[in-house]
KENUMAR-523895 format. One record per residue: residue in one letter; x, y, z of N, C-alpha, C in turn. Coordinates in steps of 0.05 Angstrom, whole numbers, plus 32768, in hexadecimal, padded with zeros to 4 digits. Each point is the difference from the previous one (the first is absolute). Layout:
BEGIN
aXYZXYZXYZ ...
***
This chain:
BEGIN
x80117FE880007FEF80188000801280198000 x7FF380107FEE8010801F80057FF88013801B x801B800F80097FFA800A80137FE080187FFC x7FF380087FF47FF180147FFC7FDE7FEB800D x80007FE87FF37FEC7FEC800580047FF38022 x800C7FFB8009800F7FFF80187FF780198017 x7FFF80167FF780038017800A7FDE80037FFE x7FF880047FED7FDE7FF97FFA7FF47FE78018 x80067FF87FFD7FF17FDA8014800580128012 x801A8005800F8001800C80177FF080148010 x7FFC80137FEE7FEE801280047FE080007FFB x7FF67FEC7FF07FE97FF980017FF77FEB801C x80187FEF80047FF87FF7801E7FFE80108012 x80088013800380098013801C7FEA800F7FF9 x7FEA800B7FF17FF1800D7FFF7FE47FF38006 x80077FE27FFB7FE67FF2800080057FF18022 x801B800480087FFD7FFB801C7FFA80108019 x7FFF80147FF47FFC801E80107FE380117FFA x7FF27FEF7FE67FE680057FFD7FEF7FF18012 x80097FE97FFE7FF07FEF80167FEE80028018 x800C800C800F7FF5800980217FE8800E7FFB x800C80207FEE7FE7800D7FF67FEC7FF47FEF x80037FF07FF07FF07FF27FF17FED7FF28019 x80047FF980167FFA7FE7800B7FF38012801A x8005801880027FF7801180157FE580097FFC x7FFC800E7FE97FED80047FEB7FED7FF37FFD x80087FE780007FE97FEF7FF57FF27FFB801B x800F7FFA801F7FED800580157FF380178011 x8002801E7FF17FFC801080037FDF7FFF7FEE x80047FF87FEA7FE27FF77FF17FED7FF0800D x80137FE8800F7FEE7FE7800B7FF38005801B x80068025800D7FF2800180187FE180047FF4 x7FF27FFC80217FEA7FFE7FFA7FF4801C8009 x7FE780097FEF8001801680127FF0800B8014 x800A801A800E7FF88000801C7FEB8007800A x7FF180127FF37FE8800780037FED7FEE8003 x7FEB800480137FEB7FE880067FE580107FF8 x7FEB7FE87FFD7FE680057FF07FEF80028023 x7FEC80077FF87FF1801380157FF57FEB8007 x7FF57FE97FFA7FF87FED801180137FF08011 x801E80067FFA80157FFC800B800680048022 x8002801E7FF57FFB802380177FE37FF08012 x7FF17FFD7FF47FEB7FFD800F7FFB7FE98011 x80097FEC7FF880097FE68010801280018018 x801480117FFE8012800480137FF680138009 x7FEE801280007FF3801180157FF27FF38010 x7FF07FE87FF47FED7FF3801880117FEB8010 x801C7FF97FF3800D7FED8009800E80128018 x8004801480048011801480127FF1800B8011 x7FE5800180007FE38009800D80037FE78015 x7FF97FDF7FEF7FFA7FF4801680177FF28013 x801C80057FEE80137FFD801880028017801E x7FFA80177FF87FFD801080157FDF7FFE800E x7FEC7FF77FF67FF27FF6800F800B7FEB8013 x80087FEB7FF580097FE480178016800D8015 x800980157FF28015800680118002800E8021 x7FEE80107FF07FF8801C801A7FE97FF9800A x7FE97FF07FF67FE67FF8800780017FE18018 x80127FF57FFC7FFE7FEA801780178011801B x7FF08004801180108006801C7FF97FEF8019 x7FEE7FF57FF880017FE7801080197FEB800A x801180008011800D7FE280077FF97FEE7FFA x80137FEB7FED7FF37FE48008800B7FF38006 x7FF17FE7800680057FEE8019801E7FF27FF5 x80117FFD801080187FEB80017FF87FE97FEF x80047FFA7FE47FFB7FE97FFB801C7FE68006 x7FF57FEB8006801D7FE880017FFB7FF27FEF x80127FFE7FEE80097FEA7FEB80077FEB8003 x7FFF7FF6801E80057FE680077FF47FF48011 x7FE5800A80077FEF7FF8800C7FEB7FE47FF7 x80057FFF7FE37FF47FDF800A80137FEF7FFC x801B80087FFF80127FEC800980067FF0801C x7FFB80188010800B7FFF80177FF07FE9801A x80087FF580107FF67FF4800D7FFA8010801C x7FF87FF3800D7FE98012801B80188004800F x800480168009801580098015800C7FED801A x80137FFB8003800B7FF180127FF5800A8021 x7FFD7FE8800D7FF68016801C801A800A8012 x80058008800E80128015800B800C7FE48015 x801980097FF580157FE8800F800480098024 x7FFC7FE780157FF580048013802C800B800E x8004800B8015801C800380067FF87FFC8014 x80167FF9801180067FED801D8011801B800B x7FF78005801B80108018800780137FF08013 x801C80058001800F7FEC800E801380188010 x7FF38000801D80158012800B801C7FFA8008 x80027FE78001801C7FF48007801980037FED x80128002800F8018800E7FEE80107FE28001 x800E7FFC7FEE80117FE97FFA8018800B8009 
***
């Protein structure tokens, strides 16, 4: 090969390797989606944001201790009897 064809390849690679990124940036700059939402959208998440702050601020009631291991559990042991021993060894 002559140096001029040599010199050509070279520079057609380097241009097509440095096009790349932008080429490839571009194309997911197209593929977003876009951001604006449709009013029944808006309006879903108003009632969705309505009734989280209802459950939120609307229950002030305590409730009861629930146990998660209550029907596992067997009937409480009765209270171990102790021997009072005043004698000193």
């Amino acid at each position: 090969m002559n140096p001029p064809r040599i010199a050509l390849l070279i520079a057609s690679a380097f241009v097509a390797v440095t096009a790349a990124p932008a080429v490839a940036q571009k194309m997911m700059q197209d593929a977003k989606p876009s951001l604006s939402r449709s009013e029944e959208a808006k309006k879903n998440d108003a009632l969705f944001d309505q009734e989280f702050r209802n459950r939120r601020d609307g229950d002030s009631t305590p409730q009861a201790k629930a146990d998660p291991w209550a029907g596992v559990r067997s009937e409480p042991a009765p209270p171990a009897t102790t021997k009072k021993n005043n004698a000193r060894n």
